[in-house]
N, C-alpha and C positions, 0 to 999 in steps of 0.2 A: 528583588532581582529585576534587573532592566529586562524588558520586553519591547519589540519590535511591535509599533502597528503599525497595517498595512490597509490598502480600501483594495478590494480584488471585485472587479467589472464583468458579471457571468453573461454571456453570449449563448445561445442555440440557435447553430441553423439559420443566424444570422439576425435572430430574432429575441428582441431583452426577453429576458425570464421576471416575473411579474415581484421577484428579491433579487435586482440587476446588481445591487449594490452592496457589499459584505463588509463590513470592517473589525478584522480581528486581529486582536492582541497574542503573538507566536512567540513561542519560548523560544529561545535559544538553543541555536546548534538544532534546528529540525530540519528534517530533510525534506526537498521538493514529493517526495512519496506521503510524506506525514503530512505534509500541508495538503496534498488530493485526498488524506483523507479529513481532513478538516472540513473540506471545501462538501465531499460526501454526507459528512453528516449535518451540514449546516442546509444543502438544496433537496438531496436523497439520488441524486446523480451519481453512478459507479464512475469510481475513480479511471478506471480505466478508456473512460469516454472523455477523459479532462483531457485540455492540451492550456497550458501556462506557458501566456506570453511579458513578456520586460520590454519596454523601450522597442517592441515591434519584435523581439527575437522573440523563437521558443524556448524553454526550459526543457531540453531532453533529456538531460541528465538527471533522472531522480535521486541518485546517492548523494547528491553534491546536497549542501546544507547551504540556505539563505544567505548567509556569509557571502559565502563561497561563490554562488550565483550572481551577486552582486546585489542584494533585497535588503535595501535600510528602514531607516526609520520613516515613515510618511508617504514610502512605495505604491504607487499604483499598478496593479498587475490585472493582464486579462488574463478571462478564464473559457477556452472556447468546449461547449458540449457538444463533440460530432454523434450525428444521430449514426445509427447502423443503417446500411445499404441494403434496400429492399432487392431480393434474390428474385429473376428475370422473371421466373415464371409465376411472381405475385404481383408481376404488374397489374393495374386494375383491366379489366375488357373491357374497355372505352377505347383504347388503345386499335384495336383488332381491327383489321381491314374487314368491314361488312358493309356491303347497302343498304343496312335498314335506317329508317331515318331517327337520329338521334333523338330522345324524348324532349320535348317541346320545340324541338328544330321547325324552321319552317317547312310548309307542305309545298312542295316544288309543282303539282296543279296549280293549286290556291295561287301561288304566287305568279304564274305564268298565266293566270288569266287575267292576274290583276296587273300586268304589262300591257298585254295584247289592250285592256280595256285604256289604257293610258300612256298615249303618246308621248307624255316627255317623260316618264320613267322609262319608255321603252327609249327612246333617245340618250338617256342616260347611260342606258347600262351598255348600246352600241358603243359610246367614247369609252366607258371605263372598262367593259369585256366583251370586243367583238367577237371573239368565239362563241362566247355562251350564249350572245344575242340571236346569232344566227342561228341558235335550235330551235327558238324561242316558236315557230312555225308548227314543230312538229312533237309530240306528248312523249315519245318515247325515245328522241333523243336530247330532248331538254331533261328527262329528269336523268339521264347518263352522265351527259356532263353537270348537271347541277349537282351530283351525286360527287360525283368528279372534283368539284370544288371543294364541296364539306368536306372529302377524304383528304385534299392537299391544304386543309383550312387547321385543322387538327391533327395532320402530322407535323407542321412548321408546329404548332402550340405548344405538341407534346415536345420536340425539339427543344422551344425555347425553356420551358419547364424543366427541363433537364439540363440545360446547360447554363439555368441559373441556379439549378441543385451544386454541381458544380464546382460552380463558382464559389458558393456560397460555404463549399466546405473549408478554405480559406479563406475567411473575411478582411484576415491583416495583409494579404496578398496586393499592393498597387493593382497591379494589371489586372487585377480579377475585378477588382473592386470598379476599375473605371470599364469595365465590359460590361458590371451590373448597370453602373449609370449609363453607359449607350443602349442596353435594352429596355432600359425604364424610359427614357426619352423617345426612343422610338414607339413605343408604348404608347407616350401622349399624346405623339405626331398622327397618329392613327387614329386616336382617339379625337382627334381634333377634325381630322378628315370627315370622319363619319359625321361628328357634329355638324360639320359646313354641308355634309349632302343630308340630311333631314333639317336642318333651319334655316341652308342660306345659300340652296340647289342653282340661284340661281348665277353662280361665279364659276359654273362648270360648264356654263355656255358659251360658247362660241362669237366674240365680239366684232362685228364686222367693219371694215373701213369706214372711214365718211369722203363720200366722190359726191363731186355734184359736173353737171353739163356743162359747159363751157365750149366757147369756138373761138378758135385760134387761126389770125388771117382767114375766117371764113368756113376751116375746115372745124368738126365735132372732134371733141375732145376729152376726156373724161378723167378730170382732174382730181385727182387726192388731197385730201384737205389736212393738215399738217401743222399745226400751230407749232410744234418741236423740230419743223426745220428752218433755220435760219433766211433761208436766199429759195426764190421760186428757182424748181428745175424740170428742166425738159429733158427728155433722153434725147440721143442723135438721131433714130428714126424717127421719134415725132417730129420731129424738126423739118425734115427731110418731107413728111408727108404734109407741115403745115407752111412748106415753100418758103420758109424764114433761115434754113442753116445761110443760104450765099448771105446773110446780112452777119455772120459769127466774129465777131473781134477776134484773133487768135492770141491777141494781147494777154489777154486773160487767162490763158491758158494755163496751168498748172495740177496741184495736186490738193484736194480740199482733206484735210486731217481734224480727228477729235474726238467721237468715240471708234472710229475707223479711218480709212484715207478712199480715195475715188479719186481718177481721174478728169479732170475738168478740164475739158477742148476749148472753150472759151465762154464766150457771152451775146447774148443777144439784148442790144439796148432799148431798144422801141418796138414793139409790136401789138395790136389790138387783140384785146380779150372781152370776149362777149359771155356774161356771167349772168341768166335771168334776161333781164330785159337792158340791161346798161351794159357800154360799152367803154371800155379805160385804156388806157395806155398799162404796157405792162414787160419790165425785165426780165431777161432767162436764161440761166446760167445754165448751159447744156453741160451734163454730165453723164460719163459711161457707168454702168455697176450697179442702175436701178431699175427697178423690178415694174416699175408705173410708168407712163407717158410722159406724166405733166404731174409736178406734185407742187401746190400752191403754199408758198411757206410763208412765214410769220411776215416779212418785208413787209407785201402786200396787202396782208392782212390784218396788217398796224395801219398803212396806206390808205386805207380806204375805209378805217374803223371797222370792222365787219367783225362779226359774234358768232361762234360756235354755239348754236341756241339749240342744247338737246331735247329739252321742255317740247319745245315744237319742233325738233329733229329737222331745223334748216338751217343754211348761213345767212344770215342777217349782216344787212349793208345796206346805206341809204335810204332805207324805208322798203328796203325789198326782202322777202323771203324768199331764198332759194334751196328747195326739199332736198335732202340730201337722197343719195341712189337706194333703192333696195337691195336688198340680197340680191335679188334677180340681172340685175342690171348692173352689178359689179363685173367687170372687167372680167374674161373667162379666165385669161394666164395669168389672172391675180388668185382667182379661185383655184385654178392649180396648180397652184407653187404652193397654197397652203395646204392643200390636200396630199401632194405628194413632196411636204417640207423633210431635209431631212432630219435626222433625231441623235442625240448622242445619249450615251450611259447615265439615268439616274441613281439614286440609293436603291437599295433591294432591288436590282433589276428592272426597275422603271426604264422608261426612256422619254425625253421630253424634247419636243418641237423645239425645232432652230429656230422659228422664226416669231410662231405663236405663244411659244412656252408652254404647252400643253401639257400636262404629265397624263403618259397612258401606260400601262399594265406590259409587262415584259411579252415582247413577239407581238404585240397588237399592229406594229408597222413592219414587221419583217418585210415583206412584198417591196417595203420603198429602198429598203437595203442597197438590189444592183441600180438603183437612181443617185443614192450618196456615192457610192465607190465610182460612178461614170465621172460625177462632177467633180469628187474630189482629184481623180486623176488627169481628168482636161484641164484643171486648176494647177496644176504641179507643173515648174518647166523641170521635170526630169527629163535623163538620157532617155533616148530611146531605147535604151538596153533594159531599162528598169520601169516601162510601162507595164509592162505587166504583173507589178508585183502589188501583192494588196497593200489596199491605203495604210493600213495600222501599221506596215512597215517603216512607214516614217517617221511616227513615235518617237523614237531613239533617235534619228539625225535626221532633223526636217528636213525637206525641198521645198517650203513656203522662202521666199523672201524675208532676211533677219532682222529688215527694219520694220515691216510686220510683224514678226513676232514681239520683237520690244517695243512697240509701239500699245499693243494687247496688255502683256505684261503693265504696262508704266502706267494704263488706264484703267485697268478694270485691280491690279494686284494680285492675279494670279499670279500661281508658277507655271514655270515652263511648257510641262508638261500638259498641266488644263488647255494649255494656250495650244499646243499644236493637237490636241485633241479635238478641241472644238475649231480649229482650221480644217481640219480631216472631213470633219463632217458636215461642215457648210461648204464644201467645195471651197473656200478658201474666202468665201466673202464675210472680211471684215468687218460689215455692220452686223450680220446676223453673229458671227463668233461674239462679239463684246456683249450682244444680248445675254447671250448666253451664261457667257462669263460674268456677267454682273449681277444675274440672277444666280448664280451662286452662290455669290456672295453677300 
């Protein structure tokens, strides 16, 4: 008599069974009930824990017979084992809100001495959790909030634990399946994190400009050094302050586009720069919408052959070295625009620096907050009727300018949406939003 073989794929809990693979030869005319218990005496799995899937369906009809169900010859069928649902109150007590310190957990003294004694851990953990750095002073409300974190460390855990339980109890499920693989990714991303801050702490620090001194018609100047910008530019008040705007061509006048757009008032075609000890003739395309004085772009710095030489942290030209600034001596409204940069939404509640790209911990910058909503709304030519409404109200129907916006869009390929988000929150300046936007992508 013909018989049907079939290879039937058992699953548990999302996990192969160590006999994943079955292949039985089924009589005819059996029912999907007679085959759970086939499948029962061949694993020792109650039938009633089986769920038989076809082609992605399930089999719920146990009376219907193989036939019937549509189950030929050479059939592959899954077989999933749902485990039983542990009843609340046998949760394990690990779970249980307490302050004791977890067994092998770290000891919150021990570790807060071993801060205080080290400066760039203690620097560290100010970027990544300024709240808990700030206990860091005092023994009894560091181990509160240290306390505080282990609690909120291992209630997301147990969370995610559970809602890849889940998940898991539909494996043939799409949507389930791709939620597993965005918490297993998110997994490695974290796991990656931690990797870079014990082997490679040092891409958490803080990169600072390269300026060097410079005099301009005579006045000091403190130039930025920019191999990534095309044309040396001055702002209109340096200008003004180095006696050179009355020489501005207005010829030149226009709008500079490309990974943003800025206004350009014109150009200044001859004026001395004194860099070190040499002195050169030097172009200047005065531009509104930047954050520096003077920023020395590539032009000049093809012009004159000169090296970004970080080895010895100077610009090299001519046989000259000129030291680039220290932190100290960085420009002060350059130091705080990044101090008080604003931030927009990262993954899990991050938020990451417009200008610096900085990822810091959800509410680490709250404070800078009424700074974003001042700039994004002096930014805005809305009505006057609609100043006072908050920024995120634009979301839905900008008031940025829509060749700005598609200009965003066309460069970086975001959607709309990214795009008027990260306007929002750079006050509306263009260069910082495509930062943004590219780093997302």
């Amino acid at each position: 008599m013909y018989k049907p073989r079939v290879t039937i794929s058992i699953t548990s809990s999302g996990s192969q069974l160590d006999n994943d693979l079955l292949t039985l030869d089924l009589p005819p005319g059996l029912s999907i009930q007679d085959l759970k218990g086939f499948i029962e005496a061949e694993t020792g799995k109650p039938a009633a824990s089986q769920g038989i899937f076809l082609n992605g369906q399930t089999l719920a009809n146990e009376t219907q017979t193989l036939e019937e169900a549509g189950i030929r010859d050479g059939e592959m069928l899954a077989v999933v084992i749902r485990q039983p649902r542990r009843p609340a109150h046998q949760q394990p007590p690990s779970t249980a809100r307490n302050t004791a310190r977890p067994p092998g957990g770290p000891d919150p003294e021990a570790l807060r001495q071993q801060l205080l004694s080290d400066a760039r851990q203690l620097a560290g953990l100010r970027n990544q959790d300024p709240d808990l750095a700030a206990a860091v002073n005092d023994a009894n409300s560091w181990r509160e909030a240290f306390t505080m974190r282990q609690r909120q460390q291992q209630e997301a855990e147990r969370e995610r634990r559970e809602q890849i339980q889940k998940l898991n109890e539909d494996p043939f499920n799409i949507d389930a399946q791709r939620k597993i693989e965005e918490l297993i990714r998110q997994d490695r991303v974290v796991e990656n994190l931690e990797k870079a801050y014990n082997e490679n702490p040092e891409v958490f620090v803080r990169v600072h400009m390269l300026y060097v001194n410079t005099e301009v018609n005579g006045v000091p100047v403190k130039a930025f050094v920019d191999s990534g910008a095309q044309a040396t530019i001055m702002s209109p008040e340096c200008a003004e302050r180095c006696g050179i705007m009355r020489l501005m061509d207005t010829r030149y006048a226009g709008v500079a586009r490309g990974v943003g757009t800025a206004r350009i008032l014109g150009r200044v075609h001859h004026a001395e720069i004194k860099i070190g000890g040499a002195v050169m003739p030097c172009a200047f395309t005065v531009m509104e919408g930047k954050d520096v004085d003077l920023l020395f772009g590539l032009d000049m710095l093809k012009r004159y052959k000169a090296k970004i030489d970080l080895e010895k942290n100077a610009l090299c030209f001519e046989g000259l070295e000129v030291p680039f600034l220290h932190e100290s001596e960085i420009p002060r409204s350059f130091e705080e625009a990044e101090m008080n940069e604003p931030t927009v939404a990262g993954p899990n509640g991050t938020e990451i620096g417009a200008k610096t790209g900085a990822v810091r911990p959800a509410g680490a910058t709250a404070a800078a907050e009424p700074s974003v909503a001042t700039g994004a709304t002096s930014s805005q030519s809305a009505p006057s009727g609609a100043a006072g409404k908050a920024p995120a109200a634009s979301s839905s129907s900008s008031s940025f300018p829509e060749d700005h916006v598609q200009t965003l869009i066309a460069s970086t390929g975001s959607g709309r949406a990214q795009v008027i988000a990260a306007l929002e929150a750079t006050g509306g300046n263009l260069d910082m939003a495509a930062s943004i936007l590219m780093g997302f992508n």
